[in-house]
C-alpha positions as CSV (number, residue, x, y, z in Angstrom):
1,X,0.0,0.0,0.0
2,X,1.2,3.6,-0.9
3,X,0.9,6.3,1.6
4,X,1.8,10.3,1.1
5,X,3.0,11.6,4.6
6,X,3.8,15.1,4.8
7,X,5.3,16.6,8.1
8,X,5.0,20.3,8.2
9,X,7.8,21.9,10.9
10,X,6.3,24.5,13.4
11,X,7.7,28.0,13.3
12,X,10.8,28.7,14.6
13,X,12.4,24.7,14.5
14,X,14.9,24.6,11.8
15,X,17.5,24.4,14.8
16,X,16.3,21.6,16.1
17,X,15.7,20.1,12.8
18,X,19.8,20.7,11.3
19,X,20.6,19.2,14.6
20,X,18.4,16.0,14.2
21,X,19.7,16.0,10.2
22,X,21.5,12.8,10.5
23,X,19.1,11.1,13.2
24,X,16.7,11.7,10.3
25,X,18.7,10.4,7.4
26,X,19.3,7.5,9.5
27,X,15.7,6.5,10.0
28,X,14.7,7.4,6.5
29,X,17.7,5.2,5.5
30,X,15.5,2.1,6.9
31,X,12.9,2.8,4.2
32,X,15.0,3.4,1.3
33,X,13.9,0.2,-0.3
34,X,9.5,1.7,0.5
35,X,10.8,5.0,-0.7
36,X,8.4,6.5,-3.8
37,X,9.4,10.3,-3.4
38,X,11.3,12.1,-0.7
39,X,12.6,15.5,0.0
40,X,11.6,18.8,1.7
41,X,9.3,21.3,1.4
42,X,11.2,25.1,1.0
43,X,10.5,28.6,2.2
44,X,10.1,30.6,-1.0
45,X,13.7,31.4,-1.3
46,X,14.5,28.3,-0.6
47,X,16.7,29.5,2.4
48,X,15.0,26.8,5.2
49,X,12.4,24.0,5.2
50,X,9.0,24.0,5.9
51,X,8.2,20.4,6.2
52,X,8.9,17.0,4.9
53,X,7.3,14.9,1.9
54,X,7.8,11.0,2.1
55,X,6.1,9.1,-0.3
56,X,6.3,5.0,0.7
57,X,4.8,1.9,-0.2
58,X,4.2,0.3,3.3
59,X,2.3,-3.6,4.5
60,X,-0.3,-1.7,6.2
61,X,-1.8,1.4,7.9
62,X,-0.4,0.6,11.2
63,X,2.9,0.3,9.6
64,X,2.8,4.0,7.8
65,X,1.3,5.5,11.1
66,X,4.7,3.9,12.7
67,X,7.0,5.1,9.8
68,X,5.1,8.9,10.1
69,X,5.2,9.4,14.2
70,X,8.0,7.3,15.3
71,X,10.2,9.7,13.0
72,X,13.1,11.8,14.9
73,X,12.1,14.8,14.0
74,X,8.6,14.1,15.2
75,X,9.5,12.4,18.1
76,X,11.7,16.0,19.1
77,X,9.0,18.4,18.4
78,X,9.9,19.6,14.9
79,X,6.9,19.4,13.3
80,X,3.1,21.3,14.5
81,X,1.5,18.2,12.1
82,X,1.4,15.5,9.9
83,X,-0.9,14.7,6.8
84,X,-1.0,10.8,6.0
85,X,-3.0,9.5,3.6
86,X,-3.5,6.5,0.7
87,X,-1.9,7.4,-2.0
88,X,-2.2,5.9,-5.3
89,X,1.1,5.7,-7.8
90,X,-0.4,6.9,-11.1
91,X,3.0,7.4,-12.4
92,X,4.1,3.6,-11.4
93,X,7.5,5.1,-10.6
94,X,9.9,7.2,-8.2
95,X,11.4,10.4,-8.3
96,X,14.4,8.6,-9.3
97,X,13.3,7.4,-12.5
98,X,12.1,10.6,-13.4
99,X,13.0,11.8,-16.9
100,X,14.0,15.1,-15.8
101,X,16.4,14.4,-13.3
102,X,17.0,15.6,-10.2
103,X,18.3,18.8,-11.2
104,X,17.0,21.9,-13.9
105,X,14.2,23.6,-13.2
106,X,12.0,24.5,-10.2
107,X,9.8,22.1,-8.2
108,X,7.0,22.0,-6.4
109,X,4.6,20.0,-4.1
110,X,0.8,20.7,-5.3
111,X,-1.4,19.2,-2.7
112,X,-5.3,19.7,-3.7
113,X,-7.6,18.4,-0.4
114,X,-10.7,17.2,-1.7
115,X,-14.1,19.8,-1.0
116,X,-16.6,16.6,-1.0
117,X,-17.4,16.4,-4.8
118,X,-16.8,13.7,-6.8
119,X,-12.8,12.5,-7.6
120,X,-10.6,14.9,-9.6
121,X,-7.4,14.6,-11.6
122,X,-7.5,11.2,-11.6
123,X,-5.5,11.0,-15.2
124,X,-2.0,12.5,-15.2
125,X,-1.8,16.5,-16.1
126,X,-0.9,17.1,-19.5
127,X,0.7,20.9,-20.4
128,X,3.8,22.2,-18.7
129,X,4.4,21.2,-15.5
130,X,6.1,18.0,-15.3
131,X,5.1,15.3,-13.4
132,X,7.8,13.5,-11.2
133,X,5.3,12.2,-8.7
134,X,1.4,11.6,-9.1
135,X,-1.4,10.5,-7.4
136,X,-4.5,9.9,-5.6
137,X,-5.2,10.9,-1.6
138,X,-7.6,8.1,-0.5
139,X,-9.1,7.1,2.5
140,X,-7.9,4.4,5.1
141,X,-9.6,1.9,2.7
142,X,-8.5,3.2,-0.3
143,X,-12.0,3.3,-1.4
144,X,-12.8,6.9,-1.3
145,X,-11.6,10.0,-3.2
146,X,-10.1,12.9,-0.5
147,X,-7.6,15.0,-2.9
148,X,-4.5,14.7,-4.8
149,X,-0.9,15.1,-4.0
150,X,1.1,15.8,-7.1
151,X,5.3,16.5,-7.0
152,X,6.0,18.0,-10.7
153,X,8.9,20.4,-12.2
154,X,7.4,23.4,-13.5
155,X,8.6,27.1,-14.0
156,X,6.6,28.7,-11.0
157,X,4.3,28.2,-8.4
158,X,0.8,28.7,-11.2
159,X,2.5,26.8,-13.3
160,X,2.6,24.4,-10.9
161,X,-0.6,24.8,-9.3
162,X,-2.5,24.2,-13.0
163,X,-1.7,20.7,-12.8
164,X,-5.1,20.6,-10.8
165,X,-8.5,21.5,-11.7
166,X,-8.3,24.5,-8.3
167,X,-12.3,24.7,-8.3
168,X,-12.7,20.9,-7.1
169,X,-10.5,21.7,-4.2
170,X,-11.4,23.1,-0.4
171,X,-7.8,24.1,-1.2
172,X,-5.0,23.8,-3.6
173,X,-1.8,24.3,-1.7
174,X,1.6,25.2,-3.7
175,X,4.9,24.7,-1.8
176,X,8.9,24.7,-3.1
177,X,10.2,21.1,-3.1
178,X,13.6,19.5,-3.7
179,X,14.8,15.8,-4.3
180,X,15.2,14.7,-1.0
181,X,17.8,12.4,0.5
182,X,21.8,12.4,1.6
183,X,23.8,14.8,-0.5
184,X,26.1,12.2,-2.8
C-alpha cells in the first residue's frame, strides 16, 4: 500500500531540525527500499524547510502511522502536524526514474484536499508542469476520493498549481520542493 506523509515543521524549529539531520537520514535510510518520493518542502527562497514529503509503499496502515510518528524529528517536536494519507502511484514510478532528473528547473509539491465532490485529476496532467510524482489521496480503505498530491517540475508556483482543476478543491496548496535524501 502507498501512503503520502507530509510533516510540516512548526515556526521557529529549523534548529532543532539541522541538529536532528542525521538522526533523520538515519531513519529514513531504513525505508529506502519503500521509498516512492522524498525530500523537503522550501520557504520561497529556498533558504529553510518547511516540512517534509515522504512518499512510501508500506504492509499496512499501522505500519505508515509507525513510519510517520516514530520519525526523529517528530519524536523532538519539529513538526506542528502531519498529513498521511493512501496514495495511489499513477505514475508507477519514483522520483528517481524521473525523466528530468534531479536537477533543472524548479519544483513544487501541489497538494489539492478534496471539497466533497466527486474524484478529480485522476489522469495524469498534460501541459507544462512536469510530473515527477502523481497521485491519488484516498481514505484508510483506499476506497474513497479525498484529494490529490502531485510533485512535478514546472517554471513557477501557477504553473505548478495548473496541474489541478483549483475549483474541485477546499484548497490547492503550492509549496517549493527538492529531491530529498543524503547529499552524494
Amino acid at each position: 500500500m502507498e501512503f503520502f506523509c507530509f510533516h510540516r515543521d512548526r515556526p521557529d524549529s529549523a534548529a532543532l531540525r539541522d541538529k536532528l539531520l542525521e538522526a533523520h537520514w538515519s531513519y529514513m535510510d531504513r525505508y529506502a527500499a519503500e521509498m516512492i518520493a522524498r525530500g523537503p518542502t522550501l520557504t520561497d527562497d529556498g533558504a529553510a524547510a518547511t516540512g517534509s514529503v515522504h512518499i512510501v509503499d508500506l504492509p499496512d496502515a499501522a505500519a505508515a502511522r509507525a513510519f510517520a510518528f516514530e520519525e526523529p524529528n517528530y519524536q523532538a517536536g519539529v513538526y506542528r502536524d502531519v498529513l498521511l494519507f493512501r496514495w495511489r502511484n499513477t505514475l508507477g514510478r519514483t522520483m528517481w526514474d524521473f525523466p528530468g532528473g534531479r536537477t533543472g528547473g524548479r519544483r513544487y509539491l501541489v497538494l489539492g484536499l478534496g471539497s466533497g465532490h466527486d474524484a478529480a485529476d485522476l489522469a495524469l496532467p498534460t501541459g507544462p508542469a512536469e510530473p515527477i510524482a502523481y497521485g491519488p489521496l484516498l481514505s484508510d480503505t483506499g476506497t474513497t476520493w479525498l484529494g490529490t498530491a502531485a510533485l512535478v517540475r514546472a517554471p513557477d508556483p501557477a504553473t505548478a498549481r495548473s496541474v489541478l482543476t483549483a475549483d474541485r478543491y477546499a484548497e490547492v496548496e503550492v509549496h517549493d520542493w527538492q529531491f530529498g535524501g543524503r547529499p552524494t
